[in-house]
N, CA, C and O of each residue as an XYZ file, in Angstrom:
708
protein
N       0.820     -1.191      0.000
C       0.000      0.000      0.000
C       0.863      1.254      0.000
O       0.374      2.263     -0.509
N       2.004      1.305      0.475
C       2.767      2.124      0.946
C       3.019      2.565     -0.295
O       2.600      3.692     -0.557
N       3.992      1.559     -1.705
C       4.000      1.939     -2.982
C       2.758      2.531     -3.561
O       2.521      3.366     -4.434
N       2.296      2.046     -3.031
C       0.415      3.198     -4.470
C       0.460      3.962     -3.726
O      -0.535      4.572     -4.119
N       0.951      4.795     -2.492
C       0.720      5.932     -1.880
C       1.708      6.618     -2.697
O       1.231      7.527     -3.377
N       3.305      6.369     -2.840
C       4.415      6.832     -2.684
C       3.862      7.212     -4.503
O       4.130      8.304     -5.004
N       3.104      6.140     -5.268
C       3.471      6.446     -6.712
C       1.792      7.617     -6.900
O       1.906      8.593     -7.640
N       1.062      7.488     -6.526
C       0.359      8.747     -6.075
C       0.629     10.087     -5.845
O      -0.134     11.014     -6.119
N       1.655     10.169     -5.371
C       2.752     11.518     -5.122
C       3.588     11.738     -5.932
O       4.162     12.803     -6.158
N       3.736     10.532     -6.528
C       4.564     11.141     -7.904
C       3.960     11.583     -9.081
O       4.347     12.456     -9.858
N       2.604     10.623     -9.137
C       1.980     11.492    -10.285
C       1.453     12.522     -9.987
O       1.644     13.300    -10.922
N       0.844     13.026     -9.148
C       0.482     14.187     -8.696
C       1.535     15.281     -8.819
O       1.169     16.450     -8.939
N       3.004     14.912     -8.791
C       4.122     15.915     -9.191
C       4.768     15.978    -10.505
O       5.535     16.782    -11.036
N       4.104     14.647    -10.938
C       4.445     15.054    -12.390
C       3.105     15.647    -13.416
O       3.365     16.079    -14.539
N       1.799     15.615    -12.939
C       0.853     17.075    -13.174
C       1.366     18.369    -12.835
O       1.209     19.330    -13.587
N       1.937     18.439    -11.799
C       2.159     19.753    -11.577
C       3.380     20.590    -12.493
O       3.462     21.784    -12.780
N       4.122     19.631    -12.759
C       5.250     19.752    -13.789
C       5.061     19.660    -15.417
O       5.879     19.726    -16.334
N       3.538     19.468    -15.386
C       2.929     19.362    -16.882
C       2.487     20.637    -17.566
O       2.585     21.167    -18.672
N       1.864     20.917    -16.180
C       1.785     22.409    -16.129
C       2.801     23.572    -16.299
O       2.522     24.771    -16.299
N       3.892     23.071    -16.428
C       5.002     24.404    -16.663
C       5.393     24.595    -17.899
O       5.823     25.624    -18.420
N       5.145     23.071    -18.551
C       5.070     23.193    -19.909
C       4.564     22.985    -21.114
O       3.439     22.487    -21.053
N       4.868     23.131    -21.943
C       4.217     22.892    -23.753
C       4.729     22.963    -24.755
O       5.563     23.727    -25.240
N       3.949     21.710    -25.246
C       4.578     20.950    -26.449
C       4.111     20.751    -27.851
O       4.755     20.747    -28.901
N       2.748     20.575    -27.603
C       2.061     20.478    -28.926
C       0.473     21.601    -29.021
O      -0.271     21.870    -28.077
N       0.385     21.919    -30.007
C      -1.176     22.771    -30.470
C      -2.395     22.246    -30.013
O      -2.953     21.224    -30.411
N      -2.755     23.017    -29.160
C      -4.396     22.349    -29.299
C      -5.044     21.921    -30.114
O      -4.906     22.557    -31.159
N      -6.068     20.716    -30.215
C      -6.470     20.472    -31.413
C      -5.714     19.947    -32.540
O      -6.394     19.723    -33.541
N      -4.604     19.724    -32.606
C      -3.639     18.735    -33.254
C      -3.776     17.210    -33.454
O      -4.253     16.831    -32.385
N      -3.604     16.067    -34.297
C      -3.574     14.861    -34.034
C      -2.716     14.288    -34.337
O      -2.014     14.860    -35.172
N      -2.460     13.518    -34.088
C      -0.921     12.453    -34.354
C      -1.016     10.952    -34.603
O      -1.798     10.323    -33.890
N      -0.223     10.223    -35.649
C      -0.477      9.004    -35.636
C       0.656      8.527    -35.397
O       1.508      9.193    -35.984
N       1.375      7.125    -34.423
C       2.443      6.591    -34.486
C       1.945      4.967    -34.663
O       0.875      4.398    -34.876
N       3.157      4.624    -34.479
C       3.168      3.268    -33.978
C       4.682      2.708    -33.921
O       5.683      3.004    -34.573
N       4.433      1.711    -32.802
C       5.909      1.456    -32.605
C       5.901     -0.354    -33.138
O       4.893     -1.015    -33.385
N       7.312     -0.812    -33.200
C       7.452     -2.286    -33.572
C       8.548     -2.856    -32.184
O       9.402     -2.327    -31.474
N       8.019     -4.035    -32.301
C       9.108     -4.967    -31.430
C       9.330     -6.295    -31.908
O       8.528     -7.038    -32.476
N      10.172     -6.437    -31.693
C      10.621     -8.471    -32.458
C      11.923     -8.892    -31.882
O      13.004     -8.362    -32.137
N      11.751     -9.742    -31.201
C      12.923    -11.018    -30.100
C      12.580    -12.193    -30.946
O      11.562    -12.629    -31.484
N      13.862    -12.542    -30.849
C      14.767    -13.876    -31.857
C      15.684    -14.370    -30.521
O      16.572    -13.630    -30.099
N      15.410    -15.635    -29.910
C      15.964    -15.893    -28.932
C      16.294    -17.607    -30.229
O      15.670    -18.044    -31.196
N      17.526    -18.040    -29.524
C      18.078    -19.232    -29.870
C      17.532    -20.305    -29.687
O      17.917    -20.767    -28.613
N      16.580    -21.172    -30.360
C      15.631    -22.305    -30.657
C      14.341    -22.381    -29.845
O      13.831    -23.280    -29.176
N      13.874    -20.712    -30.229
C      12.684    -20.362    -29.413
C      12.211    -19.668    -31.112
O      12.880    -19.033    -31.927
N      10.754    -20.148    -31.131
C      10.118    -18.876    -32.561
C      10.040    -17.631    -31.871
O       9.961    -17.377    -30.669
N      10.104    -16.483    -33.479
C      10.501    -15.227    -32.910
C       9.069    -14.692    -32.438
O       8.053    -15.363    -32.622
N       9.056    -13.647    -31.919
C       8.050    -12.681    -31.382
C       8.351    -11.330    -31.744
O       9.388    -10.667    -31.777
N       6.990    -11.085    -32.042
C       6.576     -9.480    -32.745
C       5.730     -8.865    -32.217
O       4.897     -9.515    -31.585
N       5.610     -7.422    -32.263
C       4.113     -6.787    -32.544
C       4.214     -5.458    -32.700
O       5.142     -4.747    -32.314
N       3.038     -5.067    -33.393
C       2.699     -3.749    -33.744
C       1.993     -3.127    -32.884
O       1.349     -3.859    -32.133
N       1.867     -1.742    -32.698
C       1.481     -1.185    -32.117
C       0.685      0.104    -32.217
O       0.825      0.952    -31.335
N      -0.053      0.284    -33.126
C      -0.420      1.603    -33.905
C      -1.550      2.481    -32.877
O      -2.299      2.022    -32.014
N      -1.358      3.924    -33.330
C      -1.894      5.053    -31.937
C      -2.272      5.900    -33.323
O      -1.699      5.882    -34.412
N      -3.354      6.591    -32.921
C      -4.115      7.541    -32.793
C      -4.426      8.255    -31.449
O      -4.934      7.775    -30.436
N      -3.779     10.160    -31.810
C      -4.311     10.653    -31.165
C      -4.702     12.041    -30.847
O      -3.949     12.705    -31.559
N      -5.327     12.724    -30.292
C      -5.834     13.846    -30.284
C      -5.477     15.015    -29.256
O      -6.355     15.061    -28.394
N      -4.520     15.941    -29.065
C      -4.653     16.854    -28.037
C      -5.724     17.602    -27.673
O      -6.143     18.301    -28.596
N      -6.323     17.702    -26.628
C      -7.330     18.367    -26.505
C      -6.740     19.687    -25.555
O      -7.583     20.582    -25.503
N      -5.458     20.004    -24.784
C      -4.637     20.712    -24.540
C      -2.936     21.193    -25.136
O      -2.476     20.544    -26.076
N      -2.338     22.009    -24.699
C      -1.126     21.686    -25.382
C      -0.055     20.711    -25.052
O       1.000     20.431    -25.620
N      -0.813     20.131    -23.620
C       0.115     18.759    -23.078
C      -0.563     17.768    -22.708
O      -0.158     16.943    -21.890
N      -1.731     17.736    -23.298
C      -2.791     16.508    -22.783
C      -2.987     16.204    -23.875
O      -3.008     17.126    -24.690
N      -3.214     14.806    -24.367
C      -3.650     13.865    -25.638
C      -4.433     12.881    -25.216
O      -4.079     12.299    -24.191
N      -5.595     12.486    -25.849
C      -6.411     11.420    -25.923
C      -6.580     10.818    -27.117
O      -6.824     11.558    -28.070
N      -6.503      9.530    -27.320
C      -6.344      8.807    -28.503
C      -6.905      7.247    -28.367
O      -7.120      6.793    -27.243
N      -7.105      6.550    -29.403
C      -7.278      4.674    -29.419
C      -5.689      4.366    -29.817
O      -5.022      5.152    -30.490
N      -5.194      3.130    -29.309
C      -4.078      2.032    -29.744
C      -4.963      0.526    -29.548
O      -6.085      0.167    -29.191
N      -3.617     -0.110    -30.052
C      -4.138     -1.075    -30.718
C      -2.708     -2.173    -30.672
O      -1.593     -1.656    -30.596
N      -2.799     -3.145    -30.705
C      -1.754     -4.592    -30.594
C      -2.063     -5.322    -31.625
O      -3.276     -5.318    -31.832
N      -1.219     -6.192    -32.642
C      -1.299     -7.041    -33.291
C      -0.140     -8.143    -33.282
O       0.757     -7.582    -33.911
N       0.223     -9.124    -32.993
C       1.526     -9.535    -32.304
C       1.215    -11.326    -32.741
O       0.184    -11.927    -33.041
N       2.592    -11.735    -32.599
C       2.441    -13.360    -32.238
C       3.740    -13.519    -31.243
O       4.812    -12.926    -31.364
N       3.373    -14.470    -30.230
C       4.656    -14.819    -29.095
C       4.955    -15.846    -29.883
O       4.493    -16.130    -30.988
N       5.863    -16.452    -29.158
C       6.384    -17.981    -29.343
C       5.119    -18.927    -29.563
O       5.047    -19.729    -30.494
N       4.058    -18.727    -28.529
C       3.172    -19.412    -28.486
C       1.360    -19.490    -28.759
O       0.504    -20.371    -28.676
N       1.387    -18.158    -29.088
C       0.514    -17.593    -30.198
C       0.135    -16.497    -30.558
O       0.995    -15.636    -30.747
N      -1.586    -16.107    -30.813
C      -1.115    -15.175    -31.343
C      -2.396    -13.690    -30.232
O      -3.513    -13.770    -29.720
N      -1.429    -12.647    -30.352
C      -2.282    -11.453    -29.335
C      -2.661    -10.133    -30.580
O      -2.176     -9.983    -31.702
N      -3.672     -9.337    -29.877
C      -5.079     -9.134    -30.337
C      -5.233     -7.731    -29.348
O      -5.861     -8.219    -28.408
N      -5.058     -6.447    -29.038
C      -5.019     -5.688    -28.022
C      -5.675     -4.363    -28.872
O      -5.353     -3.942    -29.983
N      -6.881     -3.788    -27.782
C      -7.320     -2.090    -28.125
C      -7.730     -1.525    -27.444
O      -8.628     -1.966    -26.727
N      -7.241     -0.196    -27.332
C      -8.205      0.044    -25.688
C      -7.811      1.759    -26.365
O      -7.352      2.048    -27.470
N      -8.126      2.487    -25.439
C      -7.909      3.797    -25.054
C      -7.061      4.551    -24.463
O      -6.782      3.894    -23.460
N      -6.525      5.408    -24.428
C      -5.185      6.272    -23.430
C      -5.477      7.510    -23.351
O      -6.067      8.227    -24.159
N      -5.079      7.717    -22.435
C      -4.414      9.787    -21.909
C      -3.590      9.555    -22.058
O      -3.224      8.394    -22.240
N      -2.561     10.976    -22.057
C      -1.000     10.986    -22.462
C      -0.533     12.430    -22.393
O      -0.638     13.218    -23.334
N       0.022     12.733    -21.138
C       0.483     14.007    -20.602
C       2.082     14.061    -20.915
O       2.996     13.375    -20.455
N       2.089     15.155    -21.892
C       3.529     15.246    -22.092
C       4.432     16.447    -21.042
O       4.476     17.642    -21.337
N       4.943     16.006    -20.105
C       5.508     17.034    -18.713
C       6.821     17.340    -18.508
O       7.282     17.720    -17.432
N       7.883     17.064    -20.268
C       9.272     17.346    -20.041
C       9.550     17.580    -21.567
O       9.369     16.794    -22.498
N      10.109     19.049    -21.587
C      11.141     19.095    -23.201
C      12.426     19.108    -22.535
O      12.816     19.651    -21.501
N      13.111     18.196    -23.595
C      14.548     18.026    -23.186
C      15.075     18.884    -24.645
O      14.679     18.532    -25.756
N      15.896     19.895    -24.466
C      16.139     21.104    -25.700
C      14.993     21.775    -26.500
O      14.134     22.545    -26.072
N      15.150     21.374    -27.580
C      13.935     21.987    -28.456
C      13.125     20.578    -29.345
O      12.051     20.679    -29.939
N      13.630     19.809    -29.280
C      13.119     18.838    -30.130
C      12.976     17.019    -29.199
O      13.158     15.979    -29.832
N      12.716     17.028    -28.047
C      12.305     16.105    -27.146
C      11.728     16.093    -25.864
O      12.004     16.564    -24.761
N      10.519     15.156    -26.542
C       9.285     15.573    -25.341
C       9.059     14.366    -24.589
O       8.822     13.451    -25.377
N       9.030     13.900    -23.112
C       8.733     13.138    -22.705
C       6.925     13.182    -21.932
O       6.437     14.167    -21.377
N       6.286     11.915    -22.113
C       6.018     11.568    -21.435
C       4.967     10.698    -20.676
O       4.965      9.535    -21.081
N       4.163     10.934    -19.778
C       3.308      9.690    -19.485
C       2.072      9.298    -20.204
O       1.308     10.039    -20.822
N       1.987      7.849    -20.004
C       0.147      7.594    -20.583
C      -0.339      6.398    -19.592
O       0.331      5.666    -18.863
N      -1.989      6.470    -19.861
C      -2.509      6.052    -18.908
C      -3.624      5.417    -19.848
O      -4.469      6.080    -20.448
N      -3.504      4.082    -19.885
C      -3.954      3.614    -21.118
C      -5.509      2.188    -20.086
O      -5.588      1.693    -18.962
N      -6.022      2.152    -20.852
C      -7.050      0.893    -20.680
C      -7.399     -0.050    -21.670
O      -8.180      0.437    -22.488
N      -6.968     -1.737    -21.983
C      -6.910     -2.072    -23.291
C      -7.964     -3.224    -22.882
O      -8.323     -3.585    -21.761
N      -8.426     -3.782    -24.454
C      -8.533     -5.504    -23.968
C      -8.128     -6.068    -24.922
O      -8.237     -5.799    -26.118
N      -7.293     -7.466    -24.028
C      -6.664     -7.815    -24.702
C      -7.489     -9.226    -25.157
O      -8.460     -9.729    -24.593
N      -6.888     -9.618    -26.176
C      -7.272    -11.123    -26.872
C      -5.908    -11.790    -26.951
O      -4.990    -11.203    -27.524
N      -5.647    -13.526    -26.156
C      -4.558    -14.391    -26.501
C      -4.799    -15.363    -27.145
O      -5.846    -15.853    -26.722
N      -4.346    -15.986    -28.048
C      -4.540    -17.625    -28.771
C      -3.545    -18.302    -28.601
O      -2.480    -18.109    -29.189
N      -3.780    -19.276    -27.691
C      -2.498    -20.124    -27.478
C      -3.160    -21.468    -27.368
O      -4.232    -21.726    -26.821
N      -2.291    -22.315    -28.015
C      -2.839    -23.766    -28.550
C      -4.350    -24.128    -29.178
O      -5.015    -25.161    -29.105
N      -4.578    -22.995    -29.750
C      -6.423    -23.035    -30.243
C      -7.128    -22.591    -29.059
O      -8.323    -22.766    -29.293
N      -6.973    -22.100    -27.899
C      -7.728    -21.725    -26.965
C      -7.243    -20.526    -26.594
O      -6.101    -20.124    -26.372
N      -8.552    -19.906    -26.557
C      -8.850    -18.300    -26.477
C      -8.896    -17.289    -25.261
O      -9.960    -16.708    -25.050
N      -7.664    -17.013    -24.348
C      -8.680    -15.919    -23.270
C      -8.351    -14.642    -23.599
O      -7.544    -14.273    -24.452
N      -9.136    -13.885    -22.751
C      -9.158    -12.536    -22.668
C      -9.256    -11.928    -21.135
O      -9.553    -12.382    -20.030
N      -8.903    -10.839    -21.592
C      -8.425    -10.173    -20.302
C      -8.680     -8.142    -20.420
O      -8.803     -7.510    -21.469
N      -8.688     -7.659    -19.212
C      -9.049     -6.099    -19.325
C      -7.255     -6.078    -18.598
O      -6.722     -6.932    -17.890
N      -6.606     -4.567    -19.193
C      -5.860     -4.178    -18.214
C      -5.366     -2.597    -18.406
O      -5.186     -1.945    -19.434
N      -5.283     -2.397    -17.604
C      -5.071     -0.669    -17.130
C      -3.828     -0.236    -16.912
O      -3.458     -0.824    -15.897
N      -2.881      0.541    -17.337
C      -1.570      0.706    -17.341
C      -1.086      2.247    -17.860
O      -1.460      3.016    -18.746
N       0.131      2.265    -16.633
C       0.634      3.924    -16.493
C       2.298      3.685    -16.847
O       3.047      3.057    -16.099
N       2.608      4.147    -17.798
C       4.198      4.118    -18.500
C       4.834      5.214    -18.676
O       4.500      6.332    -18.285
N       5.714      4.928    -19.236
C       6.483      6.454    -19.969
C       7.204      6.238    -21.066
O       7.946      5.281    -21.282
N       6.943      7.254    -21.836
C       7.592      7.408    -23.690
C       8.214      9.163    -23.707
O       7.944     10.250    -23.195
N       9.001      8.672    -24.467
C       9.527      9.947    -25.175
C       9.445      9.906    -26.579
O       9.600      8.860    -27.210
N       9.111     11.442    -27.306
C       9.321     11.615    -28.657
C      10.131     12.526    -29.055
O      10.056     13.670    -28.607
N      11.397     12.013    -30.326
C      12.013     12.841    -30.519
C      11.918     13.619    -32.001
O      12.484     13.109    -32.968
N      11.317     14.637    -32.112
C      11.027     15.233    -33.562
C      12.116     15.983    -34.422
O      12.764     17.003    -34.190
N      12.085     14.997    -35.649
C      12.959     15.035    -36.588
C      12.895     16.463    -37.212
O      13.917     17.150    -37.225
N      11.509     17.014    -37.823
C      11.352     18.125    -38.410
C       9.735     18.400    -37.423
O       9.362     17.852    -36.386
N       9.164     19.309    -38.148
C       7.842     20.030    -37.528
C       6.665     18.630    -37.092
O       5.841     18.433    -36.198
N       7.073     18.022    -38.062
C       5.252     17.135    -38.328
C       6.358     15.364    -37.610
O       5.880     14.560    -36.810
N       7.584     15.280    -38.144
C       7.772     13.851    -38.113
C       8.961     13.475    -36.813
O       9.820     14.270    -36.431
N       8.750     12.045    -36.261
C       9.398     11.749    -34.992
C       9.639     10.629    -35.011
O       9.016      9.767    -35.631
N      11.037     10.413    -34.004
C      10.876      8.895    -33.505
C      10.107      8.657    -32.149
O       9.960      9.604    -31.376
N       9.680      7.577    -31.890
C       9.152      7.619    -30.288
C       9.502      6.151    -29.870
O       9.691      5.253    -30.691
N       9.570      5.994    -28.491
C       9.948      5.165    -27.902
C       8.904      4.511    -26.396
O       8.538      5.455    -25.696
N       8.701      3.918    -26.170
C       7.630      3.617    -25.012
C       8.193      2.476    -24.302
O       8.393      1.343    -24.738
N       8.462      3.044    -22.905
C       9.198      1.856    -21.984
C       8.215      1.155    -21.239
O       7.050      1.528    -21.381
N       8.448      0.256    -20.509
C       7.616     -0.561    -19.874
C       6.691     -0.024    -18.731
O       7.193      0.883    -18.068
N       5.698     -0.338    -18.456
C       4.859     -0.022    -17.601
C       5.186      0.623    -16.129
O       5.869     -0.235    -15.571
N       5.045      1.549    -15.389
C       5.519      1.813    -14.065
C       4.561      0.905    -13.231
O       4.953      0.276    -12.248
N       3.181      0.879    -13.725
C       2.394      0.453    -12.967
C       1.046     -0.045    -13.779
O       0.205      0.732    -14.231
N       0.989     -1.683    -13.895
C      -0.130     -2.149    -14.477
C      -1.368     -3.022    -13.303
O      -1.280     -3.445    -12.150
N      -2.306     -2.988    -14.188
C      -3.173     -3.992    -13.303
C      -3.838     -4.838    -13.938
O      -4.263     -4.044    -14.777
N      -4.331     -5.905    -14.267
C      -4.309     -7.153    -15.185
C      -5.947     -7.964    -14.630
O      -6.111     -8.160    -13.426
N      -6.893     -8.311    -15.504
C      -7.967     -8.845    -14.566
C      -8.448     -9.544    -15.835
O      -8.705     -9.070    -16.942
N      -8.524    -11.296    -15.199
C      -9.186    -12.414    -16.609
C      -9.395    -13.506    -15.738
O      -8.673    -14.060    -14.909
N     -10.878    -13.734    -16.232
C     -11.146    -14.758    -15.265
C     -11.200    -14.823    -13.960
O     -10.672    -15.793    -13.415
N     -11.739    -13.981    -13.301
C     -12.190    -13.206    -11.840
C     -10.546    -13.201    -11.389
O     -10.400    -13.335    -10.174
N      -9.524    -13.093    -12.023
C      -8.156    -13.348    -11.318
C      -7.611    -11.831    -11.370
O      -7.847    -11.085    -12.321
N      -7.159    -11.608    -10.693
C      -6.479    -10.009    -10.893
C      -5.068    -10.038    -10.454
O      -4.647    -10.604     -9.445
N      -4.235     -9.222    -11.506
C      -2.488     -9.063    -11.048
C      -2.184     -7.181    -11.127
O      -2.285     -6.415    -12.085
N      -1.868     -6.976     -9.975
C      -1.022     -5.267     -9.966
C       0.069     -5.475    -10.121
O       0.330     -6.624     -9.766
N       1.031     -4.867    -10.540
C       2.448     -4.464    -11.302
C       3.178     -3.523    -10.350
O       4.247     -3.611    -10.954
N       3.418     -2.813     -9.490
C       4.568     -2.362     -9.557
C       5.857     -1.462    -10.332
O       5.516     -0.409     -9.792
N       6.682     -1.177    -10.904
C       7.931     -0.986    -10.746
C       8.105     -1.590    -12.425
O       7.274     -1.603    -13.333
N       9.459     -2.041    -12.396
C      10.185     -2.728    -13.446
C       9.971     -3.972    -13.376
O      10.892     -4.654    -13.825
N       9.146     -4.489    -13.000
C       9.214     -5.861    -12.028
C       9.322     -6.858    -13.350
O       8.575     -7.046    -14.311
N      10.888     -7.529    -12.858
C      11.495     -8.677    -13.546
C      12.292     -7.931    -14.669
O      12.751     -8.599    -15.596
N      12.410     -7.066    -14.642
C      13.125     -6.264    -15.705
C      14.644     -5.981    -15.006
O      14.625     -5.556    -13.851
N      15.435     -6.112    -15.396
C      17.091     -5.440    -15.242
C      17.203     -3.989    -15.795
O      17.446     -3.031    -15.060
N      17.049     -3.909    -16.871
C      17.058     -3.170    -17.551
C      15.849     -2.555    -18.564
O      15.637     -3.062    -19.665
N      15.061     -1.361    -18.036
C      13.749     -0.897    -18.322
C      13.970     -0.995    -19.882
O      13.022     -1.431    -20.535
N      14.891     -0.708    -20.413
C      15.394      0.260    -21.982
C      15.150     -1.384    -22.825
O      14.528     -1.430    -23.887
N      15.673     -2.518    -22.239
C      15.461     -3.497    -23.081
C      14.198     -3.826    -23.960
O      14.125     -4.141    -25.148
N      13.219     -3.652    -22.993
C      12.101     -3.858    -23.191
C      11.017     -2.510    -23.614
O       9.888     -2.360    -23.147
N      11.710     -1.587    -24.637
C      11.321     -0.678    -25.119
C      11.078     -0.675    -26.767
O      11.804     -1.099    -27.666
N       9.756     -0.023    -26.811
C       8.476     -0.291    -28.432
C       9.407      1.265    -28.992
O       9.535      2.359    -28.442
N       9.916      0.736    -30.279
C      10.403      1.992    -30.652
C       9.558      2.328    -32.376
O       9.360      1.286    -33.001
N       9.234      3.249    -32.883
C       8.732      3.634    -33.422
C       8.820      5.020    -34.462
O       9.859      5.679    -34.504
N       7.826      5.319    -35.147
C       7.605      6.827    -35.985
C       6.102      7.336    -35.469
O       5.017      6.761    -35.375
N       6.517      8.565    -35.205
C       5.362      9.507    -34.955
C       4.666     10.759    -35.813
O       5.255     11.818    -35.594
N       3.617     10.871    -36.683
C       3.391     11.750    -37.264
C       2.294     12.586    -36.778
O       1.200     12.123    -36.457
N       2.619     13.885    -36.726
C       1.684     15.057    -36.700
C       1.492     15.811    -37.280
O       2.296     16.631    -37.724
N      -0.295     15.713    -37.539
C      -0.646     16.557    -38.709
C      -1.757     17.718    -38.048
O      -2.249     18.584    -38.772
């Protein structure tokens, strides 16, 4: 409990730090999507896409749909849901970080059998813009997810099982038009 207090206080300070700055036009939209693919040694590879739509409705607030299309080793995933996405850091003139707060559902197929699942998740991305309209972007792993299929529910934490956050980062192109 102590962590959902402690990460409570952080988002609450990273609103307040959203507020100092700005990044994009009101009323603007943007499309990205990022790719991922692991090739491990006598394991099949794993992929997925990741495509976003989205809409500022401030100059640091965005609302948009994403979307998953993927196969693991062991079959194949199916993901769409909704996000916020507060951008609360320029690093120079041409890199913006920052959070989203997404709600998806997901679809798995593994061995011909089908579940599904709801899950809710708070991360962090940065975008770095090449010219006015075009970017790369990057989206690291979850700070904090929560997972619910089959009356079963899992909360997340942290990096949890991760060494290294950056490994496990969706890198991508971002366009704004």
């Amino acid at each position: 409990m102590k962590k959902v207090f402690k990460l409570g206080i952080l988002a609450a300070a990273l609103v307040m730090i959203a507020a100092t700055s700005a990044n994009a036009q009101k009323n603007s939209k943007f499309v990205s999507g990022t790719v991922s693919y692991t090739k491990s040694t006598d394991v099949k590879a794993s992929y997925s896409f990741n495509p976003t739509i989205g809409y500022f409705v401030t100059e640091k607030v965005a609302v948009g749909l994403l979307g998953e299309i993927g196969e693991t080793a062991t079959g194949k995933i199916t993901n769409v849901g909704v996000f916020g996405r507060c951008h609360f850091m320029t690093i120079g003139k041409n890199c913006q970080v920052f959070s989203q707060l997404s709600l998806t559902s997901n679809s798995a197929t593994e061995a011909g059998v089908k579940a599904t699942s709801t899950e809710a998740n708070l991360g962090l991305g940065a975008n770095y813009l090449i010219s006015k309209r075009l970017g790369l972007t990057m989206n690291l792993c979850d700070l904090v997810s929560y997972e619910t299929a089959d009356g079963n529910s899992t909360m997340t934490v942290g990096f949890t099982g991760v060494t290294n956050p950056f490994a496990t980062a969706k890198f991508g192109v971002i366009y704004n038009f």
